[in-house]
PDB file of N, CA, C, O and CB in Angstrom:
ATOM      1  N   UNK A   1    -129.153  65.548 -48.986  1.00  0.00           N
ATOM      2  CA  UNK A   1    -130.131  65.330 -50.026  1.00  0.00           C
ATOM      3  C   UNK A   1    -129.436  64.616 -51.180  1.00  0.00           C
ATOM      4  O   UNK A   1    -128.305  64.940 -51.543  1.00  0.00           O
ATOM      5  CB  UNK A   1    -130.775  66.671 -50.489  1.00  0.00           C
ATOM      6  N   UNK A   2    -130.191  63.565 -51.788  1.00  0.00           N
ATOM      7  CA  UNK A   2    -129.827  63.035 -53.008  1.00  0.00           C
ATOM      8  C   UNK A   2    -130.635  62.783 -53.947  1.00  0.00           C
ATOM      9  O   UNK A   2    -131.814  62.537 -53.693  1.00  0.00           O
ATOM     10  CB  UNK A   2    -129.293  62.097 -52.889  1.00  0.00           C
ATOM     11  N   UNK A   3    -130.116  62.798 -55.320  1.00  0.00           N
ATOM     12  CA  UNK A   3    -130.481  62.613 -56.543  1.00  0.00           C
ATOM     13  C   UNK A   3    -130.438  61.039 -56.693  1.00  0.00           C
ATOM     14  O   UNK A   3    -129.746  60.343 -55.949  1.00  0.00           O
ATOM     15  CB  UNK A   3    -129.607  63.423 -57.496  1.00  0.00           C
ATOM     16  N   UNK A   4    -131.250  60.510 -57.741  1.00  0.00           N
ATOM     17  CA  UNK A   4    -131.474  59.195 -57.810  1.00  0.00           C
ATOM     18  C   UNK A   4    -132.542  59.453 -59.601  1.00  0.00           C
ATOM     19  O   UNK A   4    -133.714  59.803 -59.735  1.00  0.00           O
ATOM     20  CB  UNK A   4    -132.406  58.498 -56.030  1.00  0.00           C
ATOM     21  N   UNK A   5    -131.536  59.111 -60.633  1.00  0.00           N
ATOM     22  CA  UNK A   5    -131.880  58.659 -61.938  1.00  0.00           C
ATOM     23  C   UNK A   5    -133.463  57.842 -62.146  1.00  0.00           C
ATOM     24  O   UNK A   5    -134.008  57.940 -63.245  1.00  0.00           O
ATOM     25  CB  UNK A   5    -130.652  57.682 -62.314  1.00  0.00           C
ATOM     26  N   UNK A   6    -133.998  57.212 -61.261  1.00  0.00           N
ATOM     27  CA  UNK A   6    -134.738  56.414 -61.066  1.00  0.00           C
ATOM     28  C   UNK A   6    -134.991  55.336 -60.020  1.00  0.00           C
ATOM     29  O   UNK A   6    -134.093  54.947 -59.273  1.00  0.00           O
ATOM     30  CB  UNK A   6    -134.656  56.121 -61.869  1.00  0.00           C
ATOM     31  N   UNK A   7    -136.330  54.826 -59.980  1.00  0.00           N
ATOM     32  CA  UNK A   7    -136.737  54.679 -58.729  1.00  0.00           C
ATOM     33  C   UNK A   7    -135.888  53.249 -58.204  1.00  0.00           C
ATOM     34  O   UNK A   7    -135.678  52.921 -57.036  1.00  0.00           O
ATOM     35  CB  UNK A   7    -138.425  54.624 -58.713  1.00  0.00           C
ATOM     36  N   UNK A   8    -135.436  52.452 -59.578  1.00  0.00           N
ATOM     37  CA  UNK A   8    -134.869  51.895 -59.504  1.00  0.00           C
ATOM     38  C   UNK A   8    -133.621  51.925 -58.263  1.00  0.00           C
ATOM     39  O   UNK A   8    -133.560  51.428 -57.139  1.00  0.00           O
ATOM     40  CB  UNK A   8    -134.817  51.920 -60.549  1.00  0.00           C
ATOM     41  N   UNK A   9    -132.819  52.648 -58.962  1.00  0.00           N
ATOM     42  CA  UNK A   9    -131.493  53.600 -58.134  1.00  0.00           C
ATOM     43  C   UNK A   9    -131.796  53.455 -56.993  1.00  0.00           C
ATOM     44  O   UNK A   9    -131.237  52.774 -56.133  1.00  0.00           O
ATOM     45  CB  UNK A   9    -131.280  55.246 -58.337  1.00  0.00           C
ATOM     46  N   UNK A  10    -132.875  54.214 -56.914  1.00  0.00           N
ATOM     47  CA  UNK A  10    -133.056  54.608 -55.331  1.00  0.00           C
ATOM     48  C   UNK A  10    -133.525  53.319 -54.437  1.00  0.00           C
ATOM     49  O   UNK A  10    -133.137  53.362 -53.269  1.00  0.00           O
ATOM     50  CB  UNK A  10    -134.299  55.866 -55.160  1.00  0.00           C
ATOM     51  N   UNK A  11    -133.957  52.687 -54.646  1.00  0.00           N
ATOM     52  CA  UNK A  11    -134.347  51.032 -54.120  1.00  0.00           C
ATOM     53  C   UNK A  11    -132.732  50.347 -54.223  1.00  0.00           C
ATOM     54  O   UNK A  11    -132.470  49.504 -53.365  1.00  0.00           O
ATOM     55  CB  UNK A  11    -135.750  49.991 -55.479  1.00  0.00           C
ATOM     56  N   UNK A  12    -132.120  50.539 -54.800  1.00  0.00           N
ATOM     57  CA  UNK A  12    -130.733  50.099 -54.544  1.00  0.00           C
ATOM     58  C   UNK A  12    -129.965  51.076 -53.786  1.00  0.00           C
ATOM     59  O   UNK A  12    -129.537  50.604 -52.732  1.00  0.00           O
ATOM     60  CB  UNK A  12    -130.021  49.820 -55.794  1.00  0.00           C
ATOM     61  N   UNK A  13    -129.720  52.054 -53.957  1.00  0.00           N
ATOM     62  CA  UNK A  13    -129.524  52.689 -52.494  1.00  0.00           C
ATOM     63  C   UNK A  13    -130.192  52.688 -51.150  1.00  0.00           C
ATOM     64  O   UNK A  13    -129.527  53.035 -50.175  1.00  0.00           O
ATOM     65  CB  UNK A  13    -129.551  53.774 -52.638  1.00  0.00           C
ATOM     66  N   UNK A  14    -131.155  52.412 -51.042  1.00  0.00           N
ATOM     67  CA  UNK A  14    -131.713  52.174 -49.881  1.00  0.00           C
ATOM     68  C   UNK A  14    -131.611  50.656 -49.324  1.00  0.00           C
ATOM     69  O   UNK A  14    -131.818  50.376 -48.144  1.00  0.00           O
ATOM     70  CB  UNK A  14    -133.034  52.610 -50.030  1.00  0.00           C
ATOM     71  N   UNK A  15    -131.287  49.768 -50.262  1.00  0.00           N
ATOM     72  CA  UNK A  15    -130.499  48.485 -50.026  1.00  0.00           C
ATOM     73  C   UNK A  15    -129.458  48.057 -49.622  1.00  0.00           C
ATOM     74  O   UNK A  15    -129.369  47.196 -48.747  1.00  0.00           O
ATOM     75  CB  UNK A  15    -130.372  48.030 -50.692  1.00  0.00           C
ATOM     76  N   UNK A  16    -128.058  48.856 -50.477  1.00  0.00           N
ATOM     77  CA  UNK A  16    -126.882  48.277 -50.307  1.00  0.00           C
ATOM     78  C   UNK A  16    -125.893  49.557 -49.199  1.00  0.00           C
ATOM     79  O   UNK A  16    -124.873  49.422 -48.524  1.00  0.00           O
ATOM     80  CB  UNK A  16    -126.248  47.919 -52.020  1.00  0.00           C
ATOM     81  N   UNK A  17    -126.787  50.717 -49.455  1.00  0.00           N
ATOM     82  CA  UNK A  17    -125.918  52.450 -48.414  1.00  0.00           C
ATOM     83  C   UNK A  17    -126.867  52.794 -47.544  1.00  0.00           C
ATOM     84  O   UNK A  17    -126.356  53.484 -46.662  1.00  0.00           O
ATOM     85  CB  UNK A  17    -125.580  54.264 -49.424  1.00  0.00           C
ATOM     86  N   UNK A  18    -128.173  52.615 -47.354  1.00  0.00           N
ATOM     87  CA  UNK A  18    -128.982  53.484 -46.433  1.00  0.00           C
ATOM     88  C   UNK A  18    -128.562  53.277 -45.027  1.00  0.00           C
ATOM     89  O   UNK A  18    -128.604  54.225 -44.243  1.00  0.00           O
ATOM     90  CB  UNK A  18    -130.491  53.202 -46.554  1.00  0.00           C
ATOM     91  N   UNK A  19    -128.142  52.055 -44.636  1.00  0.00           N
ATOM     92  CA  UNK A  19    -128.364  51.830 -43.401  1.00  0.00           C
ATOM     93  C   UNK A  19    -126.890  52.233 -42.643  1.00  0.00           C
ATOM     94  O   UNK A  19    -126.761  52.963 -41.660  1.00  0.00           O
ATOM     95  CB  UNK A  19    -128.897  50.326 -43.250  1.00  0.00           C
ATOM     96  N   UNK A  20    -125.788  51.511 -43.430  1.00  0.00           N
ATOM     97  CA  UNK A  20    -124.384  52.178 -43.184  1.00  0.00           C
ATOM     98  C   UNK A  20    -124.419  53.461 -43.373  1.00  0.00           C
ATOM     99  O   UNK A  20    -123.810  54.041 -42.474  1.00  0.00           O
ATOM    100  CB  UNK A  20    -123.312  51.713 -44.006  1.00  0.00           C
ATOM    101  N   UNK A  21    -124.887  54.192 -44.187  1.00  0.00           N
ATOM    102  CA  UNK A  21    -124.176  55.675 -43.749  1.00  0.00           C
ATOM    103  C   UNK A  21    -125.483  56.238 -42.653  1.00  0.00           C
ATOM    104  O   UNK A  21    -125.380  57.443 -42.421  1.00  0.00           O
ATOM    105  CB  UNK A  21    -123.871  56.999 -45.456  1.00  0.00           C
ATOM    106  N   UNK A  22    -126.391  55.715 -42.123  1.00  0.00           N
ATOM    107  CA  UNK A  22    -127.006  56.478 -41.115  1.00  0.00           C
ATOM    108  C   UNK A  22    -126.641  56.151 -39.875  1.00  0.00           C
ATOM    109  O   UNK A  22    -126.876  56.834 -38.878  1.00  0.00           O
ATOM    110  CB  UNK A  22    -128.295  56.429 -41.168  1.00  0.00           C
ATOM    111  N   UNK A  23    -125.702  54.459 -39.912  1.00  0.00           N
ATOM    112  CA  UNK A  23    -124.920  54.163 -38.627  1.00  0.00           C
ATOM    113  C   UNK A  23    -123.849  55.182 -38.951  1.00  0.00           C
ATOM    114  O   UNK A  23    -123.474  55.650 -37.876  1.00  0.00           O
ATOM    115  CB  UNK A  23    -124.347  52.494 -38.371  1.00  0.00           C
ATOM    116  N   UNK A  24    -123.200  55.723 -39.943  1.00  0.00           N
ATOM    117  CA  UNK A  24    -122.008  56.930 -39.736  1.00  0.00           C
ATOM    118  C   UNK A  24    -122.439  57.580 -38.839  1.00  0.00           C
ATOM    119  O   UNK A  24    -122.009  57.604 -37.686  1.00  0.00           O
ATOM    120  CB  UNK A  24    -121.650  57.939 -40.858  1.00  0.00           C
ATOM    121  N   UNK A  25    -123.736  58.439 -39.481  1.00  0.00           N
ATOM    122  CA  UNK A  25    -124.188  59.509 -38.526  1.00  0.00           C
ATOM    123  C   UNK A  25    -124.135  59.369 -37.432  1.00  0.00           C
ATOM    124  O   UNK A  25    -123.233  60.009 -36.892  1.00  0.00           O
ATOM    125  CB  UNK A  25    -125.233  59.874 -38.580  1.00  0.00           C
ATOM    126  N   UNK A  26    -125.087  58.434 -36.445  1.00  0.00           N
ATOM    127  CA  UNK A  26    -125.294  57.687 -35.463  1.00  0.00           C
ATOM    128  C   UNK A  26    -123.897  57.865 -34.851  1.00  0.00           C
ATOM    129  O   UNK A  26    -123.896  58.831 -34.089  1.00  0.00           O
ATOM    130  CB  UNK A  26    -125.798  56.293 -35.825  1.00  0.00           C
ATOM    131  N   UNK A  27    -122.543  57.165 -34.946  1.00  0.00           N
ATOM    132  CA  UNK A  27    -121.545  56.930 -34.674  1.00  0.00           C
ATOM    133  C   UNK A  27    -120.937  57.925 -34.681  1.00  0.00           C
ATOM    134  O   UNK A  27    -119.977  57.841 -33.915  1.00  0.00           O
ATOM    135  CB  UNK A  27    -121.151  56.157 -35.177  1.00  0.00           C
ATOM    136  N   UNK A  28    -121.040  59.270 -35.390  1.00  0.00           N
ATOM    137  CA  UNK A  28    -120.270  60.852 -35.491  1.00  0.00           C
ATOM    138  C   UNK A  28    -120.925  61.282 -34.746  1.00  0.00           C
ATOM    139  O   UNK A  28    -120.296  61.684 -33.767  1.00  0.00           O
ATOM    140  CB  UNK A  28    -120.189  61.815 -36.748  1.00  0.00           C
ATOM    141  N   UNK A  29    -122.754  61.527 -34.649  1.00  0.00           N
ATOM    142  CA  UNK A  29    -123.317  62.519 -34.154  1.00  0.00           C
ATOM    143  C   UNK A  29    -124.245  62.412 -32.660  1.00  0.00           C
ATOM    144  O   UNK A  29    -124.685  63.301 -31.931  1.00  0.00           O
ATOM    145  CB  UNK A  29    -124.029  62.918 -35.251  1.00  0.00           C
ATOM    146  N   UNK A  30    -124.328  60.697 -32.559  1.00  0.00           N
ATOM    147  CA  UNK A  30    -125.096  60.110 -31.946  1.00  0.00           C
ATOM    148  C   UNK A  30    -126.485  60.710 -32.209  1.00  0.00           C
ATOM    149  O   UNK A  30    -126.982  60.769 -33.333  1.00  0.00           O
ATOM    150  CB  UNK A  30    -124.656  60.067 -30.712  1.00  0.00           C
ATOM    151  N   UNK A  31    -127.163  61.217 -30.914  1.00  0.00           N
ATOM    152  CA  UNK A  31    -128.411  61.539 -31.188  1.00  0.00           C
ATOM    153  C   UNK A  31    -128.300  62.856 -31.339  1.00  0.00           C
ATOM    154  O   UNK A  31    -129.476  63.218 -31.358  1.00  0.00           O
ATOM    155  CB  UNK A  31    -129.363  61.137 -30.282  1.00  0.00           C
ATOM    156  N   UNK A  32    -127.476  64.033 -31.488  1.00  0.00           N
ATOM    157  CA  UNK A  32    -127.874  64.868 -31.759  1.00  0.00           C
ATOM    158  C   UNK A  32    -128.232  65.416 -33.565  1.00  0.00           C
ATOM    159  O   UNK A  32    -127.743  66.399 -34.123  1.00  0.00           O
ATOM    160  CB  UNK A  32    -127.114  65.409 -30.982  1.00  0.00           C
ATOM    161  N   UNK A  33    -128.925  64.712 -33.978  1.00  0.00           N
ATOM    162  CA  UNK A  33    -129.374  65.050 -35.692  1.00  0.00           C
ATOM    163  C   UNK A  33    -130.672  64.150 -35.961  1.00  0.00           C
ATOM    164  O   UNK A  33    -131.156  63.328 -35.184  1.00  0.00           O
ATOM    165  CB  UNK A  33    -127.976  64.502 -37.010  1.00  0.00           C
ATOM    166  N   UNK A  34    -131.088  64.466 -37.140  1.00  0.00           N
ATOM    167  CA  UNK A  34    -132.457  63.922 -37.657  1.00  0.00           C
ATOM    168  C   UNK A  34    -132.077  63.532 -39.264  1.00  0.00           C
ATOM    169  O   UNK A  34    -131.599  64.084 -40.255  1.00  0.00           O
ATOM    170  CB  UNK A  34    -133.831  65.220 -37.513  1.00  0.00           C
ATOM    171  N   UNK A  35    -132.575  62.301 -38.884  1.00  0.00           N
ATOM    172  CA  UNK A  35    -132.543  61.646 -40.664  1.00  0.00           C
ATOM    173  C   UNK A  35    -134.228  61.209 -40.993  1.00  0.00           C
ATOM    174  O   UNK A  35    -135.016  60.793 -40.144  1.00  0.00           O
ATOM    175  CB  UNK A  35    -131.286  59.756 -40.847  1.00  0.00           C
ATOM    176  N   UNK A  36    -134.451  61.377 -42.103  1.00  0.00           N
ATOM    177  CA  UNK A  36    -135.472  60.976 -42.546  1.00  0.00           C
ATOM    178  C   UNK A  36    -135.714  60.496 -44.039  1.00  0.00           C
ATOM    179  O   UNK A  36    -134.686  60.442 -44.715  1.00  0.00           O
ATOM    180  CB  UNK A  36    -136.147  61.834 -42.219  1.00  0.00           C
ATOM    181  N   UNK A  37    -136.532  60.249 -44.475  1.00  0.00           N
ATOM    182  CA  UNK A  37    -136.076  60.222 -46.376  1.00  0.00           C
ATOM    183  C   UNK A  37    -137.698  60.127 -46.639  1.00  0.00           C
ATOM    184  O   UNK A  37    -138.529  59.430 -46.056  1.00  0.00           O
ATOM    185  CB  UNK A  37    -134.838  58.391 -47.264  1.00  0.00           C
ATOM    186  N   UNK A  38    -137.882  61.157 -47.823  1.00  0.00           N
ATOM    187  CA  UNK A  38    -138.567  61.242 -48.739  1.00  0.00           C
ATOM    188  C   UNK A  38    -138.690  61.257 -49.881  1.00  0.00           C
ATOM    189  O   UNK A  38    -137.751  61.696 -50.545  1.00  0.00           O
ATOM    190  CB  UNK A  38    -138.842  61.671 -48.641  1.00  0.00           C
ATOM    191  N   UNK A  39    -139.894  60.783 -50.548  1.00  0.00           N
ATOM    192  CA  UNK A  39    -139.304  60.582 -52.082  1.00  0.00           C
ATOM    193  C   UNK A  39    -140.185  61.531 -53.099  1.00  0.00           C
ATOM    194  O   UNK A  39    -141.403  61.403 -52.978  1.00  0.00           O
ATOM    195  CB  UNK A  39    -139.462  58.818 -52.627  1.00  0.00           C
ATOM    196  N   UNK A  40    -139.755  62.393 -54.008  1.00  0.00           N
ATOM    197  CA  UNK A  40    -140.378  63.228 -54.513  1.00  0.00           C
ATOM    198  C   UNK A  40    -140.169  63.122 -56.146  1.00  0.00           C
ATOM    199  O   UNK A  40    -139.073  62.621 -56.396  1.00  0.00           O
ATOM    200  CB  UNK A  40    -140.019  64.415 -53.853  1.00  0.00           C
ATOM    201  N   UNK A  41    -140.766  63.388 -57.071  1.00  0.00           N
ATOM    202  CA  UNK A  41    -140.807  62.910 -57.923  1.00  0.00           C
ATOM    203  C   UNK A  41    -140.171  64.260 -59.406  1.00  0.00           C
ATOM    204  O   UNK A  41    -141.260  64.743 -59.718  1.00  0.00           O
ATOM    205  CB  UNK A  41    -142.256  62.260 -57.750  1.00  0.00           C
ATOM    206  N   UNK A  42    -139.718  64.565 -59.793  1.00  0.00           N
ATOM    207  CA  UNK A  42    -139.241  66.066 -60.520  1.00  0.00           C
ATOM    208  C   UNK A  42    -140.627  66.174 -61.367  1.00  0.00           C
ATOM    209  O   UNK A  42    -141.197  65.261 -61.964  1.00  0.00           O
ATOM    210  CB  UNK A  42    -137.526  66.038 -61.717  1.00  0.00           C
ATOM    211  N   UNK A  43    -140.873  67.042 -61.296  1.00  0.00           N
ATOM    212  CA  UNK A  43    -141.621  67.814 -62.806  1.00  0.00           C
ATOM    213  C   UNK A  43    -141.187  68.770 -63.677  1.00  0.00           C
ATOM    214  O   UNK A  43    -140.931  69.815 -63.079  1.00  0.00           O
ATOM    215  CB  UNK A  43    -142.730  68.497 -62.579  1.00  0.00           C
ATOM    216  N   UNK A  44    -140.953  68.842 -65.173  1.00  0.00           N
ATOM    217  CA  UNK A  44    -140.683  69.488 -65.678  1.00  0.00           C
ATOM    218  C   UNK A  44    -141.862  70.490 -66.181  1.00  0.00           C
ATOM    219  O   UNK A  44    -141.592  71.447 -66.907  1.00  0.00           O
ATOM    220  CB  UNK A  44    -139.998  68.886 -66.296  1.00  0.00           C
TER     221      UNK A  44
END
């Protein structure tokens, strides 16, 4: 799970890290794991 300052952030993480670190996984775990991503918004 990750934190992301803004939605901004997170559109740049999902740009320049999403895809390399889910080939990590892929490459450590092969198919045994589940990735997914959702985006939720905080309320105070």
């Amino acid at each position: 799970q990750y934190y992301a300052e803004s939605k901004a952030d997170y559109n740049r993480y999902i740009e320049h890290h999403a895809q390399r670190l889910r080939k990590d996984g892929t490459d450590k775990w092969g198919d045994q794991f589940v990735g997914f991503r959702s985006l939720m918004q905080v309320v105070n």
